[in-house]
C-alpha positions as a LaTeX table, in Angstrom:
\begin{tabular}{lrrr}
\hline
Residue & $x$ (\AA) & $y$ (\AA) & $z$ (\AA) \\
\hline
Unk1 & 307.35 & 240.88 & 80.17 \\
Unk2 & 309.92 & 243.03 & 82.73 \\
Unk3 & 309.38 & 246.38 & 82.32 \\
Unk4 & 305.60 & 246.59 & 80.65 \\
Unk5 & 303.14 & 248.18 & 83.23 \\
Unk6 & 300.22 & 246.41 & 84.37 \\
Unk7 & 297.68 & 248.99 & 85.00 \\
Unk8 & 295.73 & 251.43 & 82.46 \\
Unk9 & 295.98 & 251.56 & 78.32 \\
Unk10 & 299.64 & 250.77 & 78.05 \\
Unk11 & 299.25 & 247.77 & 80.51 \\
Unk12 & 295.90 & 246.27 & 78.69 \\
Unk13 & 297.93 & 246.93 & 75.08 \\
Unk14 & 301.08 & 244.99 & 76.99 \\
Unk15 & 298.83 & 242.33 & 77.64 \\
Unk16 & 297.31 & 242.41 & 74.31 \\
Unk17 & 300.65 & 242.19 & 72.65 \\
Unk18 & 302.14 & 239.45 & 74.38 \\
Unk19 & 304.92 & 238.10 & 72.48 \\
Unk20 & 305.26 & 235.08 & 69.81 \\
Unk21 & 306.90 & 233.02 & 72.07 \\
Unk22 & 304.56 & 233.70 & 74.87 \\
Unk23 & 301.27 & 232.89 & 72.36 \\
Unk24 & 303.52 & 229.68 & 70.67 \\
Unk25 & 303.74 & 228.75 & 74.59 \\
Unk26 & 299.91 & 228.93 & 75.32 \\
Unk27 & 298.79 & 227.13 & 71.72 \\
Unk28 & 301.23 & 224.55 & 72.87 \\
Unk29 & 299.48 & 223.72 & 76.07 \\
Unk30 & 296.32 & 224.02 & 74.32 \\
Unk31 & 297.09 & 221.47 & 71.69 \\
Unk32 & 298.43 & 219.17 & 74.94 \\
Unk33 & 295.15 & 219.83 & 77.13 \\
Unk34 & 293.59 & 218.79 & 73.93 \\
Unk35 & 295.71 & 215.50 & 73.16 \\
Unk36 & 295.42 & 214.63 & 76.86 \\
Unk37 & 291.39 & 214.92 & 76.77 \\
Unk38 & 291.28 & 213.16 & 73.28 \\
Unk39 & 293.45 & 210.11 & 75.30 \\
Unk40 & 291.11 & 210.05 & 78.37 \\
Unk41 & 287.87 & 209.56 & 76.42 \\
Unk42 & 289.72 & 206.93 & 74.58 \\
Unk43 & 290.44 & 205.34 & 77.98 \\
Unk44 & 287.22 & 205.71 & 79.36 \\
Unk45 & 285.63 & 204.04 & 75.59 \\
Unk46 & 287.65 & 201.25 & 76.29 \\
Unk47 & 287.02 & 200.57 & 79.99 \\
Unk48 & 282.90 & 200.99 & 79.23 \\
Unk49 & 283.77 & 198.35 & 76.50 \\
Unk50 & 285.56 & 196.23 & 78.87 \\
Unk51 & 282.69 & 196.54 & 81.59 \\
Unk52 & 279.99 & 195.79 & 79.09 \\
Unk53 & 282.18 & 192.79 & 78.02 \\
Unk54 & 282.36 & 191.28 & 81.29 \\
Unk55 & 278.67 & 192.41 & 82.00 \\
Unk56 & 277.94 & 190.08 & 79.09 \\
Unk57 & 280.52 & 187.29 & 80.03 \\
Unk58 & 278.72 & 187.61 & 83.75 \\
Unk59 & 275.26 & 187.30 & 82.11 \\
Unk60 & 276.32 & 184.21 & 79.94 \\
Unk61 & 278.20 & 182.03 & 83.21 \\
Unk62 & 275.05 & 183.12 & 85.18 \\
Unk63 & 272.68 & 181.75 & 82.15 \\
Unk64 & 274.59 & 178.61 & 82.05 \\
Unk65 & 274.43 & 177.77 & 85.87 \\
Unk66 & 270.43 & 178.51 & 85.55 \\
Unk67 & 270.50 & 176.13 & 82.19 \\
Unk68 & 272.55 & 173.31 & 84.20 \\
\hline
\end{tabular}
């Protein structure tokens, strides 16, 4: 904000009253950190799914050569 000072009561009340646009700004990378996280743990559910599925695939090849 031009013009608001940055030291003492009226800068801490500047800061305090930061505008709407300024607060719709930060909820808005909030709400995208948040999206972003909720997609990664998503990603990393389905690669420990994937591992644990070829874990098992591994397992059942290596119980067949033992078998044969």
């Amino acid at each position: 904000m031009a013009g608001t000072p940055t030291t003492g009561v009226d800068g801490a009340i500047g800061s305090i009253n930061q505008s709407g646009d300024d607060q719709l700004k930060i909820a808005t990378a909030v709400q995208a950190a948040a999206a972003k996280g909720a997609a990664a743990s998503g990603i990393i559910g389905a690669a420990q799914s994937l591992s644990n599925t070829a874990a098992s695939a591994a397992g059942a090849v290596r119980d067949g050569a033992r078998a044969s």
